[in-house]
Backbone bond lengths (Angstrom), bond angles and torsions (degrees), N, CA, C in turn:
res aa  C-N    CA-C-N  psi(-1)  N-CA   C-N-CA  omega(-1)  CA-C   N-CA-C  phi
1 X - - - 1.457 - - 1.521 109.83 -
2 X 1.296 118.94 121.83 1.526 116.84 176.84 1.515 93.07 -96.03
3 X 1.562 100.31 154.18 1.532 120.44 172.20 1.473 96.58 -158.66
4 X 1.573 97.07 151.52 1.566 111.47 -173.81 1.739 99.59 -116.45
5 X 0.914 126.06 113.64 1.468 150.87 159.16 1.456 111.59 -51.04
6 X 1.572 109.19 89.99 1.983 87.23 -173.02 1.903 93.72 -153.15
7 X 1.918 74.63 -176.81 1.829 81.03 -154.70 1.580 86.97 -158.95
8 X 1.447 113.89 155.75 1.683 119.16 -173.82 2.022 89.92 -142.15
9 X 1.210 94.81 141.38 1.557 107.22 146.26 1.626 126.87 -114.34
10 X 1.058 100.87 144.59 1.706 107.48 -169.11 1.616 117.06 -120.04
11 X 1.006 96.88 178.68 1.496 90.43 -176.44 1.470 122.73 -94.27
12 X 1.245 113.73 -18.59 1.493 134.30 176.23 1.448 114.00 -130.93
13 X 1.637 115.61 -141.53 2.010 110.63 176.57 1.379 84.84 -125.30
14 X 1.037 120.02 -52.60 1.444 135.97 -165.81 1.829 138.80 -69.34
15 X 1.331 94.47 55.37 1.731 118.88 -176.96 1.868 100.16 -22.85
16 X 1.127 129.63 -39.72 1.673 137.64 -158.38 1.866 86.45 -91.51
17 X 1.135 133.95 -27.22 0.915 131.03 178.42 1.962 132.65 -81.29
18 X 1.550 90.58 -5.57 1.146 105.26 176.53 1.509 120.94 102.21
19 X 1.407 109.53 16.33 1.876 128.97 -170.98 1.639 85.91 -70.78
20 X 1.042 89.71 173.82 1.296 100.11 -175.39 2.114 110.77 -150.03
21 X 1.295 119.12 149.49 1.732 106.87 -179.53 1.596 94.07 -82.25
22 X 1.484 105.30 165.51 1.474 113.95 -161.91 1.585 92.39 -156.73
23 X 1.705 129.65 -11.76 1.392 126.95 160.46 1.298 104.73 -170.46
24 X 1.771 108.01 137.23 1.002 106.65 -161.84 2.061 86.83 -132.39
25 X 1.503 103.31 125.48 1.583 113.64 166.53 1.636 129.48 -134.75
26 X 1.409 100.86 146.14 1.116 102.96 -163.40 1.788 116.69 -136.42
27 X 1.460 123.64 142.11 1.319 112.51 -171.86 1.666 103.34 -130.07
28 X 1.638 120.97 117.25 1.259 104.76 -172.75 1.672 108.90 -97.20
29 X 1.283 104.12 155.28 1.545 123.71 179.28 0.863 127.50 -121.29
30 X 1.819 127.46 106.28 1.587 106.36 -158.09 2.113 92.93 -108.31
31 X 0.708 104.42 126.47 2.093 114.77 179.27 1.224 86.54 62.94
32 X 1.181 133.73 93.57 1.778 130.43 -173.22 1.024 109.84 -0.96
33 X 1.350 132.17 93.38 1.704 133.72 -172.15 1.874 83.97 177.62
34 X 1.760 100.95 120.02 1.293 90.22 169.01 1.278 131.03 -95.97
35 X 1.307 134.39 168.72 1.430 128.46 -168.86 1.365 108.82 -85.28
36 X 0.865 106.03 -43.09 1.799 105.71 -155.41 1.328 119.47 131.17
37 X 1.388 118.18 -30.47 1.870 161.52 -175.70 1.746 99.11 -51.07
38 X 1.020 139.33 115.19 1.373 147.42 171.23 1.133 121.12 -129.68
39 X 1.481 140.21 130.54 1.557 124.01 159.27 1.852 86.59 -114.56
40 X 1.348 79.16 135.18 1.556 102.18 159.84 1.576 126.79 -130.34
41 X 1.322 135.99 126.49 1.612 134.96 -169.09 1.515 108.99 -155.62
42 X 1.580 92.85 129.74 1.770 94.78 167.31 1.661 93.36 -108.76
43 X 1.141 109.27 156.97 1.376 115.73 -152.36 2.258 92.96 -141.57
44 X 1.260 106.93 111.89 1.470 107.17 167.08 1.594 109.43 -53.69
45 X 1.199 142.82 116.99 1.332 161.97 -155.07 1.943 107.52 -102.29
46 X 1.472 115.24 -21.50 1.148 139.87 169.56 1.415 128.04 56.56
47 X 1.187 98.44 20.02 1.712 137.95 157.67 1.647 129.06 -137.98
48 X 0.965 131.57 -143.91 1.960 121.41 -138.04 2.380 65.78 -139.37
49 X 2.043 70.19 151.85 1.693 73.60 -162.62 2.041 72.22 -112.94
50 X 1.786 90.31 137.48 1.663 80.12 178.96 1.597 110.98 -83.53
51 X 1.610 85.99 172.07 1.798 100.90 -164.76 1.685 107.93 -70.58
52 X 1.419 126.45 -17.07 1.340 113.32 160.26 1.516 119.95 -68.53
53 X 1.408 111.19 -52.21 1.605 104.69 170.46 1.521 109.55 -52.39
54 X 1.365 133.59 -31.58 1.146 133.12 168.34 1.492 130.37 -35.64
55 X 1.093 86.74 -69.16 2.052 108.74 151.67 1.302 108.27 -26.91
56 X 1.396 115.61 -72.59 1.438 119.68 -150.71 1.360 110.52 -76.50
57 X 1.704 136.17 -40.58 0.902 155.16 136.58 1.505 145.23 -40.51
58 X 0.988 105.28 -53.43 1.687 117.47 176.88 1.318 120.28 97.68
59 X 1.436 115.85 -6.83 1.967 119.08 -148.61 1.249 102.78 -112.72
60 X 1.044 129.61 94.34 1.439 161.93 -170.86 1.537 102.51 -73.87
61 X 1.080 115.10 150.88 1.229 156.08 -154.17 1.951 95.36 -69.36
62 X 1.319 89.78 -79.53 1.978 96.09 171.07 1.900 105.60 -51.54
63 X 0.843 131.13 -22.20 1.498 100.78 -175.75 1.740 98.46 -113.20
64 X 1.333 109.88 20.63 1.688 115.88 169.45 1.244 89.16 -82.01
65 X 1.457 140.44 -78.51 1.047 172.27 -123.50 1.624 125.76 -44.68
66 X 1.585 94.15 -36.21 1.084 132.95 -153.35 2.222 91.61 -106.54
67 X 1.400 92.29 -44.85 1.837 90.07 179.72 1.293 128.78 -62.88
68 X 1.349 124.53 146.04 1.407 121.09 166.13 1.879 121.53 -53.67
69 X 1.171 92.75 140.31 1.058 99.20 170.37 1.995 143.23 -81.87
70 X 0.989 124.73 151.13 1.530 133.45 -134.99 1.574 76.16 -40.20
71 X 1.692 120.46 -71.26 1.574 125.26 -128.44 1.838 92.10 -72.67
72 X 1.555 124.75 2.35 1.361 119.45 155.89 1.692 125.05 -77.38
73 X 0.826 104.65 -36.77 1.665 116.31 168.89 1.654 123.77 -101.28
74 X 1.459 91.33 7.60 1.744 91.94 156.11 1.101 142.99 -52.04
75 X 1.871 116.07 -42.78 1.176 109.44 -142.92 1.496 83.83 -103.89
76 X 1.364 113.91 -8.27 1.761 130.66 177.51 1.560 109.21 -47.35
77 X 1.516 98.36 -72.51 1.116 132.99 178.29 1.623 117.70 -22.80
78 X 1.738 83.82 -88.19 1.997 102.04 173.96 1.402 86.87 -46.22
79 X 0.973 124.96 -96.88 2.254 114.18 -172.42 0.979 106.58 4.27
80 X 1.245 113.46 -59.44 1.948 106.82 -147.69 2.009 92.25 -77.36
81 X 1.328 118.38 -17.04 1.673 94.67 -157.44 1.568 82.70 -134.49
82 X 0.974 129.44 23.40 1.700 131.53 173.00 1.750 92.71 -67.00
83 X 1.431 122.60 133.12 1.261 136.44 157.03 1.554 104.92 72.98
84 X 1.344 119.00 25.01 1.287 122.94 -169.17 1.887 91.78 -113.44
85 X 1.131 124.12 -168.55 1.117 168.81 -138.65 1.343 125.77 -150.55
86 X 1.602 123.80 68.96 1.555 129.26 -160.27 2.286 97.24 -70.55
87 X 1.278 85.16 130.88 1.826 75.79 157.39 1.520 107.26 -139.67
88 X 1.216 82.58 131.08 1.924 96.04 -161.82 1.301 104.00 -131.02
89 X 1.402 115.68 151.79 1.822 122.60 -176.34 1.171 84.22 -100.14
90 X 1.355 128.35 123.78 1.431 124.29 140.71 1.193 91.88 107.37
91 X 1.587 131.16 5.02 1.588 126.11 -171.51 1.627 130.99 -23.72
92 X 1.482 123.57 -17.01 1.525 121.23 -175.32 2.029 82.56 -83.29
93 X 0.817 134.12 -53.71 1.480 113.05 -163.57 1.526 112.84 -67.75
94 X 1.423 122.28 -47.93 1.529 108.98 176.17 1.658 111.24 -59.51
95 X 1.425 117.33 -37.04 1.366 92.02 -169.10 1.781 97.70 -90.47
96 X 0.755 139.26 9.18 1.685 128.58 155.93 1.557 107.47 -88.93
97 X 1.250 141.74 -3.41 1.098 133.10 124.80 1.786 122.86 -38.92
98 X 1.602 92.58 -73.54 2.214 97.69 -165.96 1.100 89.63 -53.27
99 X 1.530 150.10 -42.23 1.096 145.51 -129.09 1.733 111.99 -91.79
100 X 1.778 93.64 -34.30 1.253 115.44 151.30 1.395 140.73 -44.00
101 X 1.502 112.28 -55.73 1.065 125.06 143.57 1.484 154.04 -72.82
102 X 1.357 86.65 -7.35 1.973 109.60 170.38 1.187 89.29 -76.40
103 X 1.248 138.21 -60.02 1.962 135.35 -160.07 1.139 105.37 -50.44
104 X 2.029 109.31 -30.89 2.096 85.72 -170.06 1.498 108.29 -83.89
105 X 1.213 123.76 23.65 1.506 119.12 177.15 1.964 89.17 -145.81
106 X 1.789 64.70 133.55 1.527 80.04 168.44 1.767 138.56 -108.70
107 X 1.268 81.86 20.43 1.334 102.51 174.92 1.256 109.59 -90.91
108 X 1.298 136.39 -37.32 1.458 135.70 170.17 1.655 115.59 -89.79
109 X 1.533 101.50 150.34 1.632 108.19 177.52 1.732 105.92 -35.17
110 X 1.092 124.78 155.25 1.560 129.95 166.20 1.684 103.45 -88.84
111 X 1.304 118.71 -3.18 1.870 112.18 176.99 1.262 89.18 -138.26
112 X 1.586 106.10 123.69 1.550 120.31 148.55 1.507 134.05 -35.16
113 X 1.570 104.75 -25.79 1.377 130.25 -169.69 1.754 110.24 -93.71
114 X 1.515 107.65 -10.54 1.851 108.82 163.45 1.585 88.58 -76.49
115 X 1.070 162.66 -47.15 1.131 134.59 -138.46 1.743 101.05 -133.63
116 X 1.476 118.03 17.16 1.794 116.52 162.50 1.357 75.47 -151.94
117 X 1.485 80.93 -166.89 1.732 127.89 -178.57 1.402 87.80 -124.88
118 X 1.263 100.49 152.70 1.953 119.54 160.60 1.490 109.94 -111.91
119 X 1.056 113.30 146.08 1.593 134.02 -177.45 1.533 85.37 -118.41
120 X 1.560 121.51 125.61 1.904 117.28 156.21 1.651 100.17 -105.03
121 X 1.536 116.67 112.71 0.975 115.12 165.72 1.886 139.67 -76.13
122 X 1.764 94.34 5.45 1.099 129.56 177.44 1.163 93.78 -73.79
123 X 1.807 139.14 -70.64 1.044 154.00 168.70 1.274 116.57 -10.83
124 X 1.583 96.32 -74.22 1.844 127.51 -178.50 1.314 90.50 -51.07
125 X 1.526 143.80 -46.83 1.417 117.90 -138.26 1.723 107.17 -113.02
126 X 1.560 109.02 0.76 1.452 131.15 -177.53 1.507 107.16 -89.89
127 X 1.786 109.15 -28.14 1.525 125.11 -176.07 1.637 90.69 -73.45
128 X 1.165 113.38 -44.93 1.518 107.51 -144.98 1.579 102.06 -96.17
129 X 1.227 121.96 -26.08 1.696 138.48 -164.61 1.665 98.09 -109.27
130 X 1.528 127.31 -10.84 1.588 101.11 176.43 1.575 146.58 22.45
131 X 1.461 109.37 94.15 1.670 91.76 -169.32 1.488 129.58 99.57
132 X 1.426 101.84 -25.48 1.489 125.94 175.62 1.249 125.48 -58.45
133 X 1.037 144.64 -171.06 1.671 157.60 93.87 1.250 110.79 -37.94
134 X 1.230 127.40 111.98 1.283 116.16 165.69 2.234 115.95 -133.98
135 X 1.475 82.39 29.75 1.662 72.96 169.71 1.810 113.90 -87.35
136 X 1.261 124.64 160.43 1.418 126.08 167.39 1.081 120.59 31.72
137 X 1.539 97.37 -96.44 1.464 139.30 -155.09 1.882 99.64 -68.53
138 X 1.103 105.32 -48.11 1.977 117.13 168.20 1.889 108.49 -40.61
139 X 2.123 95.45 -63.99 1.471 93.13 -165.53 1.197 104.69 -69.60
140 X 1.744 128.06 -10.96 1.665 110.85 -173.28 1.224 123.31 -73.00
141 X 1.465 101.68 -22.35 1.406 108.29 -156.88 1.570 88.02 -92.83
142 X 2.134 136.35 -24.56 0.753 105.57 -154.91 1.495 93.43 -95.03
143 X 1.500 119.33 11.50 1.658 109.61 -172.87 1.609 106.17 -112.32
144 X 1.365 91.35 16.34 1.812 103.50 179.58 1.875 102.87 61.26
145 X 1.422 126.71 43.15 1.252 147.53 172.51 1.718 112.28 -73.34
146 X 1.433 120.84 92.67 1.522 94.57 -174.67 1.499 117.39 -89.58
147 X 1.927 102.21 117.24 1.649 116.76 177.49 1.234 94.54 -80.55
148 X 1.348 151.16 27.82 1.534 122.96 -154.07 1.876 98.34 -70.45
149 X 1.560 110.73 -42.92 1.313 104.47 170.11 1.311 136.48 -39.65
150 X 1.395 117.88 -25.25 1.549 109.83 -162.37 1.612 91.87 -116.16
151 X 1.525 89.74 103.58 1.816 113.42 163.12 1.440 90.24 -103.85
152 X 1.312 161.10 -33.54 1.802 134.31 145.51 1.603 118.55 -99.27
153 X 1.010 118.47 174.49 1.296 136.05 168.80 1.631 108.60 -71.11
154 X 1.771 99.95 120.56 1.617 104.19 -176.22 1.736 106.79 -133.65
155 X 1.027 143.78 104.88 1.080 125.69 178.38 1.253 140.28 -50.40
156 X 1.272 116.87 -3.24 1.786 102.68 169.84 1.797 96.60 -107.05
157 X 1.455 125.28 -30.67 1.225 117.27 177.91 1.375 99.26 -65.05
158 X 1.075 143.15 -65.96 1.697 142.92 169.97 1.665 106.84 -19.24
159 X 1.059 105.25 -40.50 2.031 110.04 -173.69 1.161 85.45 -75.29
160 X 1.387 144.52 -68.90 1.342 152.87 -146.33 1.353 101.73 -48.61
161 X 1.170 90.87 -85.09 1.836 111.06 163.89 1.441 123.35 -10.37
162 X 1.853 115.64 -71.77 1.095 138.41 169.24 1.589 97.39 -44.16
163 X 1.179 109.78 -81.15 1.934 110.18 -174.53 1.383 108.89 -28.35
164 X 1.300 123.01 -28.11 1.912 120.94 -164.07 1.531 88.02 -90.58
165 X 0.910 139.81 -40.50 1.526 151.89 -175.02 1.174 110.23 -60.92
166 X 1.858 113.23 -48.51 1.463 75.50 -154.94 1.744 77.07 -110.99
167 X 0.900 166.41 49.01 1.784 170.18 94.22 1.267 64.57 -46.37
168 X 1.220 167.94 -154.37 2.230 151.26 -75.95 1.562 87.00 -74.56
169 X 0.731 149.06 -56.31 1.746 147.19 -139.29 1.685 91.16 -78.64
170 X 1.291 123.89 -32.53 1.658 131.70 -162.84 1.346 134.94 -127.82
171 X 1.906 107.72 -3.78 0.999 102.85 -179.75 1.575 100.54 -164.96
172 X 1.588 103.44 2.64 2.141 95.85 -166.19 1.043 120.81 96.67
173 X 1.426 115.06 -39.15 2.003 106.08 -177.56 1.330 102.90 -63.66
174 X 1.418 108.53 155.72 1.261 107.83 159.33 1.428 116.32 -156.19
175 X 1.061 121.35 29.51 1.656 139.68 175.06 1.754 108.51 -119.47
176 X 1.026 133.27 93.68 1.645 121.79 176.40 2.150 107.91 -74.26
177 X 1.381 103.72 -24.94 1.388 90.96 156.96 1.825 98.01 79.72
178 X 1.416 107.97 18.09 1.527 110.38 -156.21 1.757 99.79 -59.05
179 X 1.186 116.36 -26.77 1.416 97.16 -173.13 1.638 116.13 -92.86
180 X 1.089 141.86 -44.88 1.136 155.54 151.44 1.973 123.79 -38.98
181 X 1.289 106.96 -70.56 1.638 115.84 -168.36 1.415 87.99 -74.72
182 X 1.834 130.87 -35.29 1.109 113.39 -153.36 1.665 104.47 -70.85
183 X 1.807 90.56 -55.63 1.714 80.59 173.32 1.417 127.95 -63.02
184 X 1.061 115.26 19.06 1.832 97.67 -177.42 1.717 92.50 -110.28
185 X 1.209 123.28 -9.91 1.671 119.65 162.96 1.378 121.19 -110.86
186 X 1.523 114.23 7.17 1.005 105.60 175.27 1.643 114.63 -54.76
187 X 1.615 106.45 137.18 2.023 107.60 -171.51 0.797 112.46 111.39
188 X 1.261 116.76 -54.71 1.382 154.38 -144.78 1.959 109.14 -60.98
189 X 1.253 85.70 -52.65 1.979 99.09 171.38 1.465 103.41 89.86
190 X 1.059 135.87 -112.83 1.432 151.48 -147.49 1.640 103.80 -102.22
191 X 1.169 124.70 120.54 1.461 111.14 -173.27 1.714 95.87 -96.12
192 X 1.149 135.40 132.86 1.243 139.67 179.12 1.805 130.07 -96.47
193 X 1.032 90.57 120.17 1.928 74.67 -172.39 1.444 108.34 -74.61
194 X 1.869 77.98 127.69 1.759 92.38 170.75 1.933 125.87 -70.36
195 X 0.832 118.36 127.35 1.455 116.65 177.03 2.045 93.55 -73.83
196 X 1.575 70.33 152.49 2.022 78.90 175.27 1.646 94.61 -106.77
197 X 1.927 106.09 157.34 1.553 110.35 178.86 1.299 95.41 -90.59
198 X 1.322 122.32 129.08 1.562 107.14 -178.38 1.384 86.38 -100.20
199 X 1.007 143.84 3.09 1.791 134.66 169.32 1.431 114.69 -53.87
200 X 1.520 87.74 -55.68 1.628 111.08 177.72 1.746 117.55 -62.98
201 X 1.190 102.05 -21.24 1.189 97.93 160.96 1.512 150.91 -87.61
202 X 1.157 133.30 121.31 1.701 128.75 -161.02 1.335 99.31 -85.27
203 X 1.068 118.72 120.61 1.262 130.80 156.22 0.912 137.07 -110.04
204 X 1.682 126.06 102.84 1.320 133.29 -140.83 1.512 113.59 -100.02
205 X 1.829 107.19 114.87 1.428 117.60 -177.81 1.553 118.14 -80.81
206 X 1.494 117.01 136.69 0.881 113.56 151.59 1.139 130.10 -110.13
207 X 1.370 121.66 156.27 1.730 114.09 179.60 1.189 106.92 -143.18
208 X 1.716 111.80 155.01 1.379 110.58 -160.16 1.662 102.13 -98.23
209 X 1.667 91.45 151.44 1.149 123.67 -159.37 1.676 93.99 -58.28
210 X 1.619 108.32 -162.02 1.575 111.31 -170.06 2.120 89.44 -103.76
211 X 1.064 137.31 -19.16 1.641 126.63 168.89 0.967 81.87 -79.61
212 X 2.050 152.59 -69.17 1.440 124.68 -145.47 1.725 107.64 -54.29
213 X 1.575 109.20 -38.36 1.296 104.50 -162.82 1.757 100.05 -75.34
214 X 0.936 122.85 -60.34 1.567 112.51 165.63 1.506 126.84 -16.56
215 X 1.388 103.80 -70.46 2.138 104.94 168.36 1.360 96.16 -58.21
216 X 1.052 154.44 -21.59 1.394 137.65 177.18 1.258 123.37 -56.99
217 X 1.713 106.09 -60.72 1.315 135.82 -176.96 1.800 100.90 -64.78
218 X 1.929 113.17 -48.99 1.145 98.02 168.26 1.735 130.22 -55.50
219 X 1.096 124.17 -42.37 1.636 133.75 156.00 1.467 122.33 -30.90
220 X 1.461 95.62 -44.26 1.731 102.30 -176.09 1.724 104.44 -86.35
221 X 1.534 114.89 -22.97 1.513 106.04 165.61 1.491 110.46 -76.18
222 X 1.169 116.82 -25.18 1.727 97.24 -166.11 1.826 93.87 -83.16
223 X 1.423 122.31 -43.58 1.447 129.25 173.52 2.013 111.15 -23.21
224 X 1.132 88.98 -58.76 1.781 120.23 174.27 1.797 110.99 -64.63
225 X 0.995 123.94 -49.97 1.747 120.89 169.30 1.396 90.08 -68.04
226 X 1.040 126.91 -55.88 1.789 114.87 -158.82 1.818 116.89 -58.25
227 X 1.419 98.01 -41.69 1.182 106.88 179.32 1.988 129.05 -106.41
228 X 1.610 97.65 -3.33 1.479 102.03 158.24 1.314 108.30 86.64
229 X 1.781 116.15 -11.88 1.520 120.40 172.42 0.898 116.16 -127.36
230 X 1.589 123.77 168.49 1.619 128.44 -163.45 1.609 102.49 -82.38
231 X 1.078 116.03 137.82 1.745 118.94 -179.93 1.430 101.94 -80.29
232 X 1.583 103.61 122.53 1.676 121.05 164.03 1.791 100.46 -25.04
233 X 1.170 129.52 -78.06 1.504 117.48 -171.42 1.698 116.01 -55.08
234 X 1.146 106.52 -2.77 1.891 115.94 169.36 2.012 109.26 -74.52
235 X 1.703 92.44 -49.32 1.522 109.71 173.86 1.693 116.28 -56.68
236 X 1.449 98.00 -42.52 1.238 99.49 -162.98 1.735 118.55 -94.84
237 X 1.498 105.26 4.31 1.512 118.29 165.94 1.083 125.58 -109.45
238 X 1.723 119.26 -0.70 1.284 152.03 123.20 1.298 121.18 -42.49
239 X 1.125 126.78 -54.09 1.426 132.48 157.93 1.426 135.63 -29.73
240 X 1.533 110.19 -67.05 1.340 157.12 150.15 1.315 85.90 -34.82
241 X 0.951 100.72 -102.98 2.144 102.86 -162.46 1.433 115.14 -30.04
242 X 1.641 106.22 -37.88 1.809 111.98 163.04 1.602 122.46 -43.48
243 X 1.286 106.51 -53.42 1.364 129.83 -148.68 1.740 88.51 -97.41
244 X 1.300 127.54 -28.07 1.717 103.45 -160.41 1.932 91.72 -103.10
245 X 1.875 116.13 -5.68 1.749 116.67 166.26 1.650 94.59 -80.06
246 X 1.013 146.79 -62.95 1.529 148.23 128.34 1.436 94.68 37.39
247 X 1.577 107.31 -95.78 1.335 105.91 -166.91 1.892 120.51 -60.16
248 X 1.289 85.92 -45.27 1.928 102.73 -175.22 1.788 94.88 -43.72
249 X 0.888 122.68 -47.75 1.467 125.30 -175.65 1.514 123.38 -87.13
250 X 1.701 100.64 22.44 1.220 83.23 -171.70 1.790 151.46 47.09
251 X 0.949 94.00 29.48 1.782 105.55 179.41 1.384 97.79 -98.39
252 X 1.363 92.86 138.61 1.964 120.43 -178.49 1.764 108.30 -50.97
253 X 1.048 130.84 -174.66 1.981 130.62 -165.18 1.933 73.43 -102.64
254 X 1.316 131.78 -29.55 1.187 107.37 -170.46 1.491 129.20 -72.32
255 X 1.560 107.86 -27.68 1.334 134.01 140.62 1.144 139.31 -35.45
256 X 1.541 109.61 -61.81 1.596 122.84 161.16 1.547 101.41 -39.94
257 X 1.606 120.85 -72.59 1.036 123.83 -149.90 1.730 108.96 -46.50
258 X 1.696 96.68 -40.61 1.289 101.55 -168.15 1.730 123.41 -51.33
259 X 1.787 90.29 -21.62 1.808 106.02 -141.64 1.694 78.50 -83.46
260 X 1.376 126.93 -46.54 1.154 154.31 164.36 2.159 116.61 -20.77
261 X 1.226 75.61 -49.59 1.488 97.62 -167.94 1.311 97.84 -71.88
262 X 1.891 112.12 -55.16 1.789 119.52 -172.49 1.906 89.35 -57.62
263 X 0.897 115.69 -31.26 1.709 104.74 -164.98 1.149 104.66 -68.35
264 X 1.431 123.67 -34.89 2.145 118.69 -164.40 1.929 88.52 -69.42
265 X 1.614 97.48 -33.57 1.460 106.20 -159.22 1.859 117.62 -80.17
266 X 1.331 97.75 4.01 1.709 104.54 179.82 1.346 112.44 -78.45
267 X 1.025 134.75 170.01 1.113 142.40 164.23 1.693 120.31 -63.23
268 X 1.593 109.57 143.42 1.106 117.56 -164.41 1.618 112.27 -57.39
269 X 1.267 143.88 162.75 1.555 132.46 136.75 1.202 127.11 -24.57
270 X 1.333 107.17 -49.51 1.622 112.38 -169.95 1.669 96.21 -73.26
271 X 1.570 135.57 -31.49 1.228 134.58 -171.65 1.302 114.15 -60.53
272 X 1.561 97.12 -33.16 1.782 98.66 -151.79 1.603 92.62 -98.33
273 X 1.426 128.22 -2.04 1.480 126.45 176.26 1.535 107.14 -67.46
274 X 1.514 98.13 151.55 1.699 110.82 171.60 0.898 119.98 -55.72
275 X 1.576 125.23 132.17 1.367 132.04 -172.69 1.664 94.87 -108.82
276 X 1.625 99.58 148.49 1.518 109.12 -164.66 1.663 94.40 -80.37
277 X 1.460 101.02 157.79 2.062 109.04 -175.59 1.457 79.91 -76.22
């Protein structure tokens, strides 16, 4: 299953108001295993980014200025997450953003959602946490996620982030390993679990010596006075000794069974002990 891990900053909250996206990031995951696969874009927004999003973000107005604009990294974009699997915190606001910006071109769908599915991990984590905190900064700390980096809001570190979150929120992982595992599969596609040869493997027995086996046997006698019955591992080395004269002699499994059967059926330890004159 591919899914794209993503996140936008804007210039305002309010898409109907004329906000506009200003960075758009993305982290893909193919069977929760990441690729290596990133879209990252700052995007000229073509108006004044307000001073609360300012706050939250950092991305100022002069170094927008200079970026391409949305309907240049459109057709990029839909590419990179066409037939994928969006997972988004808070998913009704980013995609009423793209969706925003899909309408001014009419060359692309007007809903992000003809060409993925959305996952809201806001959703997922309100089902599962009840009552909670559950923005970001809450689930990182509660899935042991390290944000220490993000003193503002960045959209591909935010995806990053999110991806470590929600692989803990859904399955236990919680390392994506983005710099290391990613490049060594990058291409690569589907990482497959290897089976191990356990043939090939030596596995080295030990067995206890002739004093370990002695304190053993002593343990299992005092076990047996204390409690007045024969200890299951008394039965079951009784057994054994049945079953391995059994074989030495050649007698059929119908035989064994029998020799087997008189053994459950002998008399206990405690029976066959000396009775005082």
């Amino acid at each position: 299953m591919r899914q794209i891990v993503l996140d936008t900053e804007t210039t305002g909250l309010e898409a109907s108001a004329g906000h506009r996206i200003i960075e758009v990031g993305g982290v893909e995951l193919e069977n929760r295993r990441p690729t290596g696969r990133t879209f990252h874009r700052y995007i000229n927004p073509e108006r004044a980014v307000d001073a609360g999003a300012l706050e939250v973000h950092g991305i100022d107005n002069e170094f927008l200025k200079d970026q391409p604009l949305f309907s240049a990294i459109a057709d990029e974009f839909v590419e990179f997450v066409k037939g994928a699997e969006l997972v988004i915190h808070n998913a009704d606001f980013d995609v009423t953003f793209i969706n925003h910006e899909l309408k001014r071109l009419p060359h692309l769908p007007a809903d992000i959602r003809e060409n993925c599915t959305v996952l809201d991990t806001l959703l997922l984590a309100r089902r599962m946490h009840p009552g909670q905190r559950n923005n970001l900064d809450a689930l990182s700390r509660r899935y042991h996620v390290d944000s220490s980096k993000r003193e503002l809001h960045g959209a591909l570190l935010d995806a990053q982030i999110l991806a470590e979150v929600y692989l803990a929120m859904t399955g236990g992982q919680v390392s994506l390993s983005l710099d290391s595992e990613a490049d060594a599969n990058r291409g690569k596609g589907v990482t497959e679990i290897q089976q191990i040869d356990r043939d090939a493997v030596a596995l080295k027995v030990i067995r206890a010596n002739a004093e370990e086996q002695a304190a053993h046997q002593r343990f299992i006698a005092k076990i047996e006075q204390g409690s007045g019955h024969e200890c299951v591992w008394t039965q079951l080395d009784a057994l054994d000794a049945v079953a391995s004269a059994a074989r030495q002699t050649g007698r059929s499994e119908s035989d064994s069974a029998e020799i087997l059967s008189s053994a459950r059926e002998a008399p206990s330890h405690g029976d066959l002990a000396p009775q005082p004159a």
